[in-house]
Steps between C-alpha positions, in 0.01 A plus 500: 500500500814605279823533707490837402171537729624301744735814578292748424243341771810452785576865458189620559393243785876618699372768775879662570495494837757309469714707365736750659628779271796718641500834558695718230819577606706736310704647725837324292415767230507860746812679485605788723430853418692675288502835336434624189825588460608131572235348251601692243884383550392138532293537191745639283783240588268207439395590181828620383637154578254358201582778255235761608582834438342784786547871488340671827328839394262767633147573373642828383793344244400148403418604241821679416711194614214291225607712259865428563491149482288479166769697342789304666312202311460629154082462511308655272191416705337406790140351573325650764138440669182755427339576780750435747710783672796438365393505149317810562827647677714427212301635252435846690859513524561681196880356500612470161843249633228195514443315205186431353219410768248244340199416698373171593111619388365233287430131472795279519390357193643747317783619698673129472663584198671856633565338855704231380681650232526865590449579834849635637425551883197483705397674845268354751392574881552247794250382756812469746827291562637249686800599682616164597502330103563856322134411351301747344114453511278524178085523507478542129183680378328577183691799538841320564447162367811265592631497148623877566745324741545179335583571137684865431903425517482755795283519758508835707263441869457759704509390922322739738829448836205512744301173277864314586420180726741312662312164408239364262291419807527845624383642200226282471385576851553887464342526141152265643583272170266272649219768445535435127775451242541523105446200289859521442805622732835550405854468739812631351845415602726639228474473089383204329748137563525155391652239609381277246820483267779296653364566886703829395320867611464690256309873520285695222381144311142598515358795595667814618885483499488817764301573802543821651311633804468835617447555812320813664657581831 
């Protein structure tokens, strides 16, 4: 018998009575309540402290306060899902002071070469935040994939107040993640950083040089 078997056979002979797990304890990770209000505060002045830009809206002028920034910014365009709301909300708009809306509706096959190279800005949605690490959470989709977040030079995300957690753990617990999850998540605390050249950080490297959240109070 190999040595390899020999372990194979001891695992599988051990009963595990023997063994005496712990009960999960995660009672270090509950906070106390807090409002809204108070999340959104906490939020903000987290992610601002990593170069995170947040604008707090309504549902009735996001889009207004959208078109604002774009223009502040000099971009000519912005990428925006299909089928989501949002897209479908900026292109009923009818606004002629936002810049060319392209739509993420084929194979990224052939959008590589215009999302590298020519994308200006790109908008996304949010599956929540994280008060506590001014985190935003990202399930892409086919709809959404993650390099609408990942590559544009700005990425816009739009963060429902009442989908604001105080911790990863409570959002986990709240949202029933363990009931199923994406093959990919994404947490975002601020624009791309490196710390690769000279232990120095340094923002905007890779990836989007801006992130700016709205969020819809």
């Amino acid at each position: 018998m190999s040595s390899r078997d020999t372990i194979l056979q001891r695992l599988r002979n051990r009963s595990g009575g023997d063994l005496n797990v712990p009960d999960c304890d995660f009672a270090v990770l509950k906070r106390q309540p807090s409002s809204v209000a108070e999340r959104i505060e906490q939020f903000q002045k987290t992610i601002e402290s990593v170069h995170g830009e947040v604008h707090r809206c309504s549902s009735e002028n996001w889009v207004t306060q959208l078109a604002g920034i774009l223009s502040d910014r000099g971009a000519h365009n912005l990428l925006i899902p299909a089928a989501h709301t949002i897209g479908h909300t900026l292109r009923d708009s009818g606004r002629d002071d936002l810049p060319e809306l392209l739509i993420y509706d084929e194979p990224i096959e052939s959008w590589q070469p215009h999302l590298f190279n020519e994308v200006d800005a790109s908008i996304t949605s949010t599956r929540g935040g994280i008060a506590e690490t001014g985190s935003l959470i990202l399930w892409p989709t086919p709809d959404e994939p993650r390099l609408m977040s990942l590559v544009p030079p700005i990425h816009i995300a739009v963060l429902e107040a009442s989908e604001l957690y105080s911790t990863f753990h409570e959002a986990m617990l709240k949202q029933n993640w363990a009931s199923g999850m994406p093959t990919n998540a994404l947490l975002v605390s601020g624009p791309s950083k490196t710390a690769d050249i000279e232990q120095t950080l340094a923002y905007g490297v890779h990836g989007p040089k801006e992130l700016i959240v709205l969020v819809i109070e």
